[in-house]
C-alpha positions as CSV (number, residue, x, y, z in Angstrom):
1,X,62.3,105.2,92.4
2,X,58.9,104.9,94.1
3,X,59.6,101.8,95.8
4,X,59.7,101.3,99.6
5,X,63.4,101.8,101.2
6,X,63.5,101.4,105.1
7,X,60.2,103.7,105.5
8,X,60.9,106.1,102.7
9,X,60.9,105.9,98.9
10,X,64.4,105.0,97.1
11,X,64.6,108.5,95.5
12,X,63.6,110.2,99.3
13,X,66.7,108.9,100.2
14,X,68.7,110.3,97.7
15,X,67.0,113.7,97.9
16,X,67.5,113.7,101.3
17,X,71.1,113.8,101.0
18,X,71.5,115.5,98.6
19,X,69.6,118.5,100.1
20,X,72.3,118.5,102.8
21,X,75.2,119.6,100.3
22,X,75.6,123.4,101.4
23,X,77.1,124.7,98.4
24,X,74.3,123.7,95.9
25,X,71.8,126.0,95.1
26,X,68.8,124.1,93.3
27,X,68.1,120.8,92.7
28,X,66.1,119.8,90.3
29,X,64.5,116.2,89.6
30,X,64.7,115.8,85.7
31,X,62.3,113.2,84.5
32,X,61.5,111.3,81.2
33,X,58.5,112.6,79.5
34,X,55.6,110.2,79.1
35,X,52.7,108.9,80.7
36,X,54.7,105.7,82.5
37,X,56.5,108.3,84.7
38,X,53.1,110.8,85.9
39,X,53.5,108.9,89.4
40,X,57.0,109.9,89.9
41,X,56.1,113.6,88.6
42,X,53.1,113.5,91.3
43,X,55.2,112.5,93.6
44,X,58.1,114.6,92.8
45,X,55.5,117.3,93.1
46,X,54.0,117.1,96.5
47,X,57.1,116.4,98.3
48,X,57.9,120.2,97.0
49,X,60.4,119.2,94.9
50,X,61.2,121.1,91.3
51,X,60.8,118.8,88.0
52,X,61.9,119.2,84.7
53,X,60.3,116.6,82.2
54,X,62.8,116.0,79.3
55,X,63.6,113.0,76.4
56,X,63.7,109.7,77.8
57,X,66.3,108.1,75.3
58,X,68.2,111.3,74.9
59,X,69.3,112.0,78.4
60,X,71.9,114.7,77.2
61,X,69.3,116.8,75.6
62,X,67.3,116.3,78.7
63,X,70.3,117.8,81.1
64,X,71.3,120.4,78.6
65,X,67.0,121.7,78.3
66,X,67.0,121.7,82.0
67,X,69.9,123.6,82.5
68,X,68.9,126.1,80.0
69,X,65.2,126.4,81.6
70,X,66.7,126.9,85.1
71,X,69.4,129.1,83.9
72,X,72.4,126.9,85.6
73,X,76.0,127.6,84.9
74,X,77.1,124.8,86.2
75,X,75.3,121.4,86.6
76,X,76.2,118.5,89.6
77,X,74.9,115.1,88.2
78,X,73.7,112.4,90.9
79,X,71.5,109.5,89.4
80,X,68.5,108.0,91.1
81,X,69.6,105.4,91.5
82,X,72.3,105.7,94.4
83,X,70.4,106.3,97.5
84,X,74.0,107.1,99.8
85,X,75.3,109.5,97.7
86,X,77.3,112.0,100.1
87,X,76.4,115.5,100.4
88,X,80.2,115.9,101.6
89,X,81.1,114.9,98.7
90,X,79.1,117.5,96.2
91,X,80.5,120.2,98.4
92,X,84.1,119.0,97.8
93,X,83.3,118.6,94.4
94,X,81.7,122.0,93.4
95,X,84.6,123.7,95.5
96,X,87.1,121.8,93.5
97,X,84.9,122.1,90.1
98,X,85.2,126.0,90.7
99,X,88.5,126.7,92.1
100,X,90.5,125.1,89.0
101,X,87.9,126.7,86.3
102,X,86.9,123.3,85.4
103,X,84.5,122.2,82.5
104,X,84.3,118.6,83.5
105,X,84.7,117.5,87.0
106,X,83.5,113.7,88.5
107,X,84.4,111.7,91.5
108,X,83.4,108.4,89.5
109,X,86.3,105.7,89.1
110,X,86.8,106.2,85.2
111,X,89.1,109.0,86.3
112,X,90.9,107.3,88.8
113,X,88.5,108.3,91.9
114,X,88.2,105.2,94.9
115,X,85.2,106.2,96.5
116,X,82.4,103.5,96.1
117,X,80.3,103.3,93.1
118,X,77.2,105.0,93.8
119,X,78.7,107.9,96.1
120,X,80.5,109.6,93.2
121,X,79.0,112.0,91.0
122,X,80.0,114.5,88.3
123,X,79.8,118.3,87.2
124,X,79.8,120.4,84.2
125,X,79.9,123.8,83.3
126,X,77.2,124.9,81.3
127,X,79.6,125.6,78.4
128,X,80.7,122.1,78.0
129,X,77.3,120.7,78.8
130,X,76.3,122.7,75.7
131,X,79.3,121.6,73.9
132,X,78.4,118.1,74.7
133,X,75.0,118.5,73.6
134,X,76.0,120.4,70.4
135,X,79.1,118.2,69.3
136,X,78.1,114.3,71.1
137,X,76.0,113.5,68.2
138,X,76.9,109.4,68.6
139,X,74.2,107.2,70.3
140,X,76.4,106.5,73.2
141,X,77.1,110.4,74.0
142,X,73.3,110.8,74.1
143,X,72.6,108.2,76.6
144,X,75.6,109.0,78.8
145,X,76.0,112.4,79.1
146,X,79.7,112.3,80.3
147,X,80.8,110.1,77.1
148,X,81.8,112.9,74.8
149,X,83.8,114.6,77.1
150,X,85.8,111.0,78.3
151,X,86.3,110.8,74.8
152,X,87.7,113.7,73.9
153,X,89.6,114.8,77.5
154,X,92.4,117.3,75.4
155,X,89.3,119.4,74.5
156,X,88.1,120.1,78.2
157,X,89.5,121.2,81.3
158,X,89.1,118.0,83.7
159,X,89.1,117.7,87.5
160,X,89.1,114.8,89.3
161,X,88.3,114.4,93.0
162,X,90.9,113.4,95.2
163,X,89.2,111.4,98.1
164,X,89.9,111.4,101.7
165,X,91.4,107.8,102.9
166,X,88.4,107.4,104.8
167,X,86.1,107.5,101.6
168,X,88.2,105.1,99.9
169,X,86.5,101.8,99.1
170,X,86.5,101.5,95.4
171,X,85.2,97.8,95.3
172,X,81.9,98.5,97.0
173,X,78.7,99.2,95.0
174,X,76.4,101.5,96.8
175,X,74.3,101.8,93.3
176,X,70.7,100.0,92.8
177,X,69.9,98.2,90.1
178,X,69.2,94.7,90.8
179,X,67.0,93.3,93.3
180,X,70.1,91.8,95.1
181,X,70.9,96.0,95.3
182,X,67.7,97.0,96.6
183,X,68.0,94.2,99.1
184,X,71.4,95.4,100.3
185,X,70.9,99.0,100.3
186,X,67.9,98.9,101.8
187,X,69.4,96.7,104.7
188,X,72.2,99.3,105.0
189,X,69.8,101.9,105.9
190,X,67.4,100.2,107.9
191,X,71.1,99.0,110.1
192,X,71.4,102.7,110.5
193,X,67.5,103.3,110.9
194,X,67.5,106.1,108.2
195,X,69.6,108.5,110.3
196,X,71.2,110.4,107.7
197,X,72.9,112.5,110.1
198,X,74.8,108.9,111.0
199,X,74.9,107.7,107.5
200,X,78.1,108.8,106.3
201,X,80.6,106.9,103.7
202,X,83.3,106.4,106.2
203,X,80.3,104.9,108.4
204,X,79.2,102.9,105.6
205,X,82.3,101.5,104.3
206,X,82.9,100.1,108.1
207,X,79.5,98.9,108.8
208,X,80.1,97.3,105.7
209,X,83.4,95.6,106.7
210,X,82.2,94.1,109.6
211,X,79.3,92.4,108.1
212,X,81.6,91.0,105.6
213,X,83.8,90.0,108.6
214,X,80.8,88.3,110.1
215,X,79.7,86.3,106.7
């Protein structure tokens, strides 16, 4: 998270964009407890950011605590570790979330979205969150906090975002977990000189196909 990105940190990046969703109104960074993470919690906190500190291995219990401190009713999830997720995205996802009344809505591949891994996210109402957190009891439900609910998909009302052609690029992976990610991500940025205001998914997933052209 605290590692160097094309002059920023990995999770600036993802902050960044996500502060330029227009229909969200808090974002929170929820971190594991312990004394490992005190450097991203310093960080967190003098960029002016809001931090919730919650179980490390229980990451259900740490989204369903947070939500219950900051009084949310409903919850967008984006992970750290997907520096391009799109703000446009959140927007058309929290618009769809609320318009058909849904518990459980996600933009993710597993239900049939194409955008690229790493600009997806997913939503919950507070009701299921707490559902999730009351009834996902199995060690896999804990760790992924969307688990019970793809498990059990007649006992929720599920949304799936329905993404604009130009968003459509389901075999690219935006996400970083690997070096090799880092490397690639980063060089995506830096190709657009951390211009967010340019750094779109449509403008991705082209800059993308020409350097594959290229290779």
């Amino acid at each position: 998270m605290l590692m160097q990105m094309a002059g920023h940190t990995l999770l600036w990046h993802n902050v960044e964009r996500l502060q330029r969703a227009k229909k969200a109104e808090a974002l929170v960074v929820a971190i594991p407890q312990g004394d490992r993470e005190q450097p991203l919690v310093e960080y967190c906190l003098g960029e002016g950011w809001e931090v919730f500190r919650g179980s490390e291995e229980d990451v259900l219990g740490r989204y369903y605590h947070c939500a219950c401190e900051y009084g949310l009713t409903h919850i967008v999830r984006a992970t750290g570790d997907c520096p391009l997720v799109d703000p446009e995205v959140v927007d058309a996802m929290i618009e769809l979330h609320l318009l058909e009344d849904a518990d459980y809505s996600s933009s993710k591949n597993e239900v049939g979205c194409g955008v690229p891994n790493g600009i997806g996210l997913e939503m919950f109402s507070f009701a299921a969150l707490e559902r999730s957190h009351r009834e996902g009891l199995a060690a896999n439900h804990r760790e992924h906090i969307n688990e019970y609910i793809i498990e059990n998909p007649s006992s929720f009302r599920v949304a799936a975002y329905g993404e604009p052609a130009g968003k459509h690029c389901p075999n690219l992976d935006l996400t970083v977990d690997t070096a090799e990610d880092f490397l690639f991500v980063g060089g995506i940025l830096e190709d657009f000189a951390s211009n967010h205001d340019r750094i779109t998914t449509e403008a991705i997933i082209a800059h993308c196909s020409k350097i594959r052209g290229k290779s």
